[in-house]
Backbone atoms as SQL, in Angstrom:
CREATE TABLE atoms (id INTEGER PRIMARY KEY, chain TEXT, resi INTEGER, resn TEXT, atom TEXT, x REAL, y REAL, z REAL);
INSERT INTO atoms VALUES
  (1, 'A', 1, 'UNK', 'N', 83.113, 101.958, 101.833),
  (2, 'A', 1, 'UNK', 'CA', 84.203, 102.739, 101.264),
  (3, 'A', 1, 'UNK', 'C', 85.423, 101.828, 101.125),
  (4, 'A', 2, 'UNK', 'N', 85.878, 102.101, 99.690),
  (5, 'A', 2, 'UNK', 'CA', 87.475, 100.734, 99.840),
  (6, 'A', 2, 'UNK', 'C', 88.472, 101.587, 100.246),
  (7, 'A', 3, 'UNK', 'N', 89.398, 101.033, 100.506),
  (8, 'A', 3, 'UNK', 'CA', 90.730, 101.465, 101.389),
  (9, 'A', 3, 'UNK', 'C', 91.556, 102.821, 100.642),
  (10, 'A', 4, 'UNK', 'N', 91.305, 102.959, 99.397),
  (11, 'A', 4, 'UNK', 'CA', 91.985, 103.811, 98.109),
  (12, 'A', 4, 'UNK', 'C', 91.222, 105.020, 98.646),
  (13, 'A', 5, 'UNK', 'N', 89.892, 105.025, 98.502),
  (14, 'A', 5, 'UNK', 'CA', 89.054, 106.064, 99.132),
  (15, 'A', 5, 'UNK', 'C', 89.098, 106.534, 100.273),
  (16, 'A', 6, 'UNK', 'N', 89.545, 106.011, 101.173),
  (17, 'A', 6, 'UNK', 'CA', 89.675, 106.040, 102.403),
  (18, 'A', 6, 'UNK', 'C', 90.791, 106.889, 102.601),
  (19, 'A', 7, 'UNK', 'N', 92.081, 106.721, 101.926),
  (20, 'A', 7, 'UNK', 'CA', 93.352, 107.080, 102.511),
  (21, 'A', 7, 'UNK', 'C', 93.308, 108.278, 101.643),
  (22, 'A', 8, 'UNK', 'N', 92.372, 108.336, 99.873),
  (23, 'A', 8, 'UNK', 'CA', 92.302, 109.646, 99.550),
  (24, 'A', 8, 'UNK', 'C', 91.786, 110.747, 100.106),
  (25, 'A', 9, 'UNK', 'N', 90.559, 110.420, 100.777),
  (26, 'A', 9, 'UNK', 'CA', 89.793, 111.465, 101.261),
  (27, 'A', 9, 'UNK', 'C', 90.274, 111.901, 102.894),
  (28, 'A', 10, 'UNK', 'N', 91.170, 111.197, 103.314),
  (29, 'A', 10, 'UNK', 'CA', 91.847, 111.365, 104.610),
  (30, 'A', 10, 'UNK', 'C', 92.781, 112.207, 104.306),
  (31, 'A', 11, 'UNK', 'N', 93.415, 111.826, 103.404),
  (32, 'A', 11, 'UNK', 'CA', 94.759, 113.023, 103.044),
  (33, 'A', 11, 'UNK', 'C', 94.064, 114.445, 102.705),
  (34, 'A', 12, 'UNK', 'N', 93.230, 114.301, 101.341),
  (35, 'A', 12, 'UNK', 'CA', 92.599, 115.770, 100.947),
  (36, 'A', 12, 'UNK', 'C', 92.373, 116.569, 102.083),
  (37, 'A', 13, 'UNK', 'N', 91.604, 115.997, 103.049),
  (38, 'A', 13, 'UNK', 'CA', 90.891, 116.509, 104.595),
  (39, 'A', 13, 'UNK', 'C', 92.213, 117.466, 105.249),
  (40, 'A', 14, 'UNK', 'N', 93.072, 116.471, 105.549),
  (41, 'A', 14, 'UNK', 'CA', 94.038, 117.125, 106.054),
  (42, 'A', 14, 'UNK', 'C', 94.902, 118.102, 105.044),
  (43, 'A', 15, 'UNK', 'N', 94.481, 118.263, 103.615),
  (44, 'A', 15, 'UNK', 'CA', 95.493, 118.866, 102.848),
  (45, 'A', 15, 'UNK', 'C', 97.254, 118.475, 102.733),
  (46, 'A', 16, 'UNK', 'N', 96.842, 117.052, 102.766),
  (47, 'A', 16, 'UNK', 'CA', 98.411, 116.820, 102.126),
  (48, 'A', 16, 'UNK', 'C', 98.387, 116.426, 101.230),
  (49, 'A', 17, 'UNK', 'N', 99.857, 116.407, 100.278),
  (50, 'A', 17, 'UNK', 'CA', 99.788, 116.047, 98.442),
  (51, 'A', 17, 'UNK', 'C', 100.136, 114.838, 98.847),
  (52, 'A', 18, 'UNK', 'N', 100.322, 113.734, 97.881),
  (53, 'A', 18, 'UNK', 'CA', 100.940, 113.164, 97.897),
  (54, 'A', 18, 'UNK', 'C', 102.577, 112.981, 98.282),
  (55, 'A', 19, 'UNK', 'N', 103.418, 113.445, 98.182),
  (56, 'A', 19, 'UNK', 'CA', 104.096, 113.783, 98.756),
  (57, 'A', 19, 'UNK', 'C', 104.413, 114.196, 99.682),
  (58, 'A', 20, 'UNK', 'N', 103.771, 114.801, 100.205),
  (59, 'A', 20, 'UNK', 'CA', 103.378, 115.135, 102.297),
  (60, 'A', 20, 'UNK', 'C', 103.424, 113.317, 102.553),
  (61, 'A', 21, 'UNK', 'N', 102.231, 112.727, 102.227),
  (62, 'A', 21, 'UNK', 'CA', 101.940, 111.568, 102.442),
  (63, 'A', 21, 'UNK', 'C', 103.002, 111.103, 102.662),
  (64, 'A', 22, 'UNK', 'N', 103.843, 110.509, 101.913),
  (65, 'A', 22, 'UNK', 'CA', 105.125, 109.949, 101.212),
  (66, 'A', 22, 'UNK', 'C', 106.348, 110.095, 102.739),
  (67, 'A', 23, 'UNK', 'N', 106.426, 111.508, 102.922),
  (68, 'A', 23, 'UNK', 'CA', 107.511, 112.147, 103.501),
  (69, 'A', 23, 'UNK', 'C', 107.398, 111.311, 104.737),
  (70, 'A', 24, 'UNK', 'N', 105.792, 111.800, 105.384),
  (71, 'A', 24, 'UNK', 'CA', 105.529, 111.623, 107.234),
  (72, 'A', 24, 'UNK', 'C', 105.136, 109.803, 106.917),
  (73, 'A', 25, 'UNK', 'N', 105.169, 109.364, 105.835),
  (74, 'A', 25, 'UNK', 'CA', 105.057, 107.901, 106.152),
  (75, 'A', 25, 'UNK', 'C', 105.734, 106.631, 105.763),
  (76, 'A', 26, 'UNK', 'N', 106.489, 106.991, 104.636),
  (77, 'A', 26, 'UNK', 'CA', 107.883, 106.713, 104.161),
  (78, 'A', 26, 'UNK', 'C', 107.352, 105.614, 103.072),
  (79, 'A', 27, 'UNK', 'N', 106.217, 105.802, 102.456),
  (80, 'A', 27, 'UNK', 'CA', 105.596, 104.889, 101.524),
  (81, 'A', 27, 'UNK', 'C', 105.731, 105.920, 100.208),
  (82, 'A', 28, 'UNK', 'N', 106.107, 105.089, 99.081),
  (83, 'A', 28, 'UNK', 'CA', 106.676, 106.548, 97.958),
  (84, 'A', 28, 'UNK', 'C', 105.015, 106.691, 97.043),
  (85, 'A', 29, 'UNK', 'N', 104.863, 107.654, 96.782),
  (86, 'A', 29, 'UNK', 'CA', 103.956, 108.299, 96.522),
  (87, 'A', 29, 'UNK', 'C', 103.550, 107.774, 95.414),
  (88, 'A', 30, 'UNK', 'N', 104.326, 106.868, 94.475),
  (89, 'A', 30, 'UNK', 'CA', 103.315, 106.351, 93.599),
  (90, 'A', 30, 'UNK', 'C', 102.818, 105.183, 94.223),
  (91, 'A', 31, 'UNK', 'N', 102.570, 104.460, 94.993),
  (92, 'A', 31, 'UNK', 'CA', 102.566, 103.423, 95.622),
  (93, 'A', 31, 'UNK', 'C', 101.255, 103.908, 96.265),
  (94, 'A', 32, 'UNK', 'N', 101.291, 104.871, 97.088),
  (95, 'A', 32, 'UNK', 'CA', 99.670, 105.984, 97.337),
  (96, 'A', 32, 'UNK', 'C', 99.161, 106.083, 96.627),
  (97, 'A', 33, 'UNK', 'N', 99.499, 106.519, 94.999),
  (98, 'A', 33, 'UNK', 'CA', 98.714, 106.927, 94.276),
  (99, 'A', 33, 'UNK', 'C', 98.043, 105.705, 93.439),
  (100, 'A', 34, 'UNK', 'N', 98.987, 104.372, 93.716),
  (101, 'A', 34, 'UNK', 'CA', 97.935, 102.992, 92.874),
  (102, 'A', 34, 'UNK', 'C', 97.051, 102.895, 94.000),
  (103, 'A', 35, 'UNK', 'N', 97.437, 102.742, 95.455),
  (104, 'A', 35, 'UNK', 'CA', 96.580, 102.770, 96.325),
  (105, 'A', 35, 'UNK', 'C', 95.423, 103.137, 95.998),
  (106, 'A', 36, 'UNK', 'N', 95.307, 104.754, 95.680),
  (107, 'A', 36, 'UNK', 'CA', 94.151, 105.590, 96.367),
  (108, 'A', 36, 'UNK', 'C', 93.459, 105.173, 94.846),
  (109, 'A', 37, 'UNK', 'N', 93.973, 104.740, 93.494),
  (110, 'A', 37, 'UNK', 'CA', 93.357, 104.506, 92.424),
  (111, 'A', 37, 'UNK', 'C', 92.752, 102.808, 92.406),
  (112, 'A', 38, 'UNK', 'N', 92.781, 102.633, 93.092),
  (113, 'A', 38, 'UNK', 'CA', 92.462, 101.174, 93.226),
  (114, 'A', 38, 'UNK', 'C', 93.512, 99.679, 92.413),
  (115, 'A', 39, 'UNK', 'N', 94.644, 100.488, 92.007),
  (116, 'A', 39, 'UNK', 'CA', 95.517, 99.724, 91.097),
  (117, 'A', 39, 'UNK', 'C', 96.212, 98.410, 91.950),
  (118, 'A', 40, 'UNK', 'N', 96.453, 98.776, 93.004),
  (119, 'A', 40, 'UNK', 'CA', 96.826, 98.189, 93.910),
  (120, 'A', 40, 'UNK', 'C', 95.893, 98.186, 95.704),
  (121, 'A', 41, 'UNK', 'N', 95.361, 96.678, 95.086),
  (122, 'A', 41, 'UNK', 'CA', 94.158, 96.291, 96.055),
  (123, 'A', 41, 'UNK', 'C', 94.622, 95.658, 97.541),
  (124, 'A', 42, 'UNK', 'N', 95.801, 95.268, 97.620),
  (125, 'A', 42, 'UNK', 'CA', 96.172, 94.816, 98.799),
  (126, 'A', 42, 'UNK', 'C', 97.790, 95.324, 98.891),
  (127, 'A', 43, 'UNK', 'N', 97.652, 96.343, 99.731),
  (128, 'A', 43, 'UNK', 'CA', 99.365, 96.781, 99.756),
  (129, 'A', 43, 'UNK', 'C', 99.969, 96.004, 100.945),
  (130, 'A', 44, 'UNK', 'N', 99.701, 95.425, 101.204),
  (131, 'A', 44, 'UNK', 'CA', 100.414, 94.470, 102.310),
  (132, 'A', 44, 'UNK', 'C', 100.087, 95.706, 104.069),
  (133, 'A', 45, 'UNK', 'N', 99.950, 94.594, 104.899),
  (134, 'A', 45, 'UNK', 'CA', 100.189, 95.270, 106.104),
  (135, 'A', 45, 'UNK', 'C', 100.436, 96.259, 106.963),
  (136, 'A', 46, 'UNK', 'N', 102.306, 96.418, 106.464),
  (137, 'A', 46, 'UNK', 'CA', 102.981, 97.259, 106.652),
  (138, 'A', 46, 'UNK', 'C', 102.395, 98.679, 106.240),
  (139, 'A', 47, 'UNK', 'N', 102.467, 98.280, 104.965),
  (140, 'A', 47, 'UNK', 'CA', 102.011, 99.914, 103.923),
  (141, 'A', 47, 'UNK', 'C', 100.647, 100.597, 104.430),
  (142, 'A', 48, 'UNK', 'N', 99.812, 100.020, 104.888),
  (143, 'A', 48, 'UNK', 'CA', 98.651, 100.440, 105.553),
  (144, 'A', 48, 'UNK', 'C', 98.827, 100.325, 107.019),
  (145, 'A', 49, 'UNK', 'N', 99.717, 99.966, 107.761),
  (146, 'A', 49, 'UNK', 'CA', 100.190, 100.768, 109.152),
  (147, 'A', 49, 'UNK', 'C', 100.659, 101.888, 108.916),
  (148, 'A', 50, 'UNK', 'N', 101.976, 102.315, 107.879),
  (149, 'A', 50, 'UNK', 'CA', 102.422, 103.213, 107.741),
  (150, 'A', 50, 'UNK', 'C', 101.335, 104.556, 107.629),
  (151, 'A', 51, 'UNK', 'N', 100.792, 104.002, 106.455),
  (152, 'A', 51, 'UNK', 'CA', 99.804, 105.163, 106.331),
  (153, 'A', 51, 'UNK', 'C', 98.694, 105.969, 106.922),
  (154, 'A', 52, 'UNK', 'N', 98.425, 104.892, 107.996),
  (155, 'A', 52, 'UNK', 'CA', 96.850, 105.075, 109.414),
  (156, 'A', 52, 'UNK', 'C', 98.083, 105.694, 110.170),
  (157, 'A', 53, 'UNK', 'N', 99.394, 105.730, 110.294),
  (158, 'A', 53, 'UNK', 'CA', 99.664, 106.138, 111.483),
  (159, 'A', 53, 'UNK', 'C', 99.735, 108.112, 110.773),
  (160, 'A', 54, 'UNK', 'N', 100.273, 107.898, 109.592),
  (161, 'A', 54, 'UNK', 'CA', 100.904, 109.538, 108.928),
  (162, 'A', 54, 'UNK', 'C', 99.592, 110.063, 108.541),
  (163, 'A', 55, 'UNK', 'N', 98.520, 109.354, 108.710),
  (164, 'A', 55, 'UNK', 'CA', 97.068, 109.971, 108.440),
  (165, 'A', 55, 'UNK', 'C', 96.175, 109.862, 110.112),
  (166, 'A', 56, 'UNK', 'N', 96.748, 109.400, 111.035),
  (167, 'A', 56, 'UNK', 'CA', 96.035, 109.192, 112.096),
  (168, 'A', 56, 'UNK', 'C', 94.404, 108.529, 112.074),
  (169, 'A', 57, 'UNK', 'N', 94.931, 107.681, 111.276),
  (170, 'A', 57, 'UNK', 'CA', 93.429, 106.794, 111.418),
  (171, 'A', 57, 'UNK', 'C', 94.054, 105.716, 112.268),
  (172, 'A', 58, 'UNK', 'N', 92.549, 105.115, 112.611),
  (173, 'A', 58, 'UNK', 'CA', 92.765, 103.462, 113.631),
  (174, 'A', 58, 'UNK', 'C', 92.531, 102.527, 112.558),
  (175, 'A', 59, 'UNK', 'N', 93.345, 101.608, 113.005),
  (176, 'A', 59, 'UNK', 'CA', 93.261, 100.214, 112.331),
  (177, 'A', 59, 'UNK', 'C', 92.094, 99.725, 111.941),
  (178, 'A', 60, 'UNK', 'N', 91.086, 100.056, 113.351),
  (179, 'A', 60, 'UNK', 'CA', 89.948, 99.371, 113.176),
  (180, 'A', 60, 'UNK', 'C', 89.215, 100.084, 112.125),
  (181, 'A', 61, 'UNK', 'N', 89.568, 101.121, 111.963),
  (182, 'A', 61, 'UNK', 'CA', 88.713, 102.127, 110.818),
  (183, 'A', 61, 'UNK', 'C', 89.240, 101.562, 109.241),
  (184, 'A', 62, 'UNK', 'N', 90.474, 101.404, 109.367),
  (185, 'A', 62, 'UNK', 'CA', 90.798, 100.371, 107.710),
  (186, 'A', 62, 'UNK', 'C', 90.521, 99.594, 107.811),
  (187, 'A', 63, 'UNK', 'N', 90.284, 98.649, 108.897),
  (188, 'A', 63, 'UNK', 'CA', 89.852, 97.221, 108.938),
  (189, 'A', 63, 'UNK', 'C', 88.687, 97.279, 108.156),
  (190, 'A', 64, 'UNK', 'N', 87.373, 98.451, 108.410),
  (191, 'A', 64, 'UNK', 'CA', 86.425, 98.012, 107.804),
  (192, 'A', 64, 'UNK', 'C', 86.393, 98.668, 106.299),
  (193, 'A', 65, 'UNK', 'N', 87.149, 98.679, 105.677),
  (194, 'A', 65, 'UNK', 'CA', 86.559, 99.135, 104.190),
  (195, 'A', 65, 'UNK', 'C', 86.628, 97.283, 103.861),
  (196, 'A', 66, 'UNK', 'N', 86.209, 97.609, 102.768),
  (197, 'A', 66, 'UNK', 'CA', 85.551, 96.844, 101.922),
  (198, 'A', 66, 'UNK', 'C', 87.172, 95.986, 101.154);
């Protein structure tokens, strides 16, 4: 699973919009949305701490996508 998939199907699960996303993780929602579209393949570090923490995933669980 790549990382876009990952953070989409984590959010849907929990039922947040994009914007939920955005709010509890302070990453702006189009920036999620190249994410979760694969537009943007490496968001740097930060942006994927932010987001495992406002989605409660582990590192080690993004570590392994693809």
């Amino acid at each position: 699973m790549k990382l876009g998939e990952l953070i989409s199907l984590s959010r849907e699960l929990k039922k947040m919009s994009l914007r939920d996303l955005e709010e509890k993780s302070g990453v702006s929602n189009a920036l999620i949305s190249q994410i979760e579209t694969g537009k943007v393949k490496n968001p740097g570090f930060r942006t994927v701490c932010k987001l495992a923490v406002a989605l409660n995933l582990g590192l080690k669980r993004l570590a392994a996508t693809e």
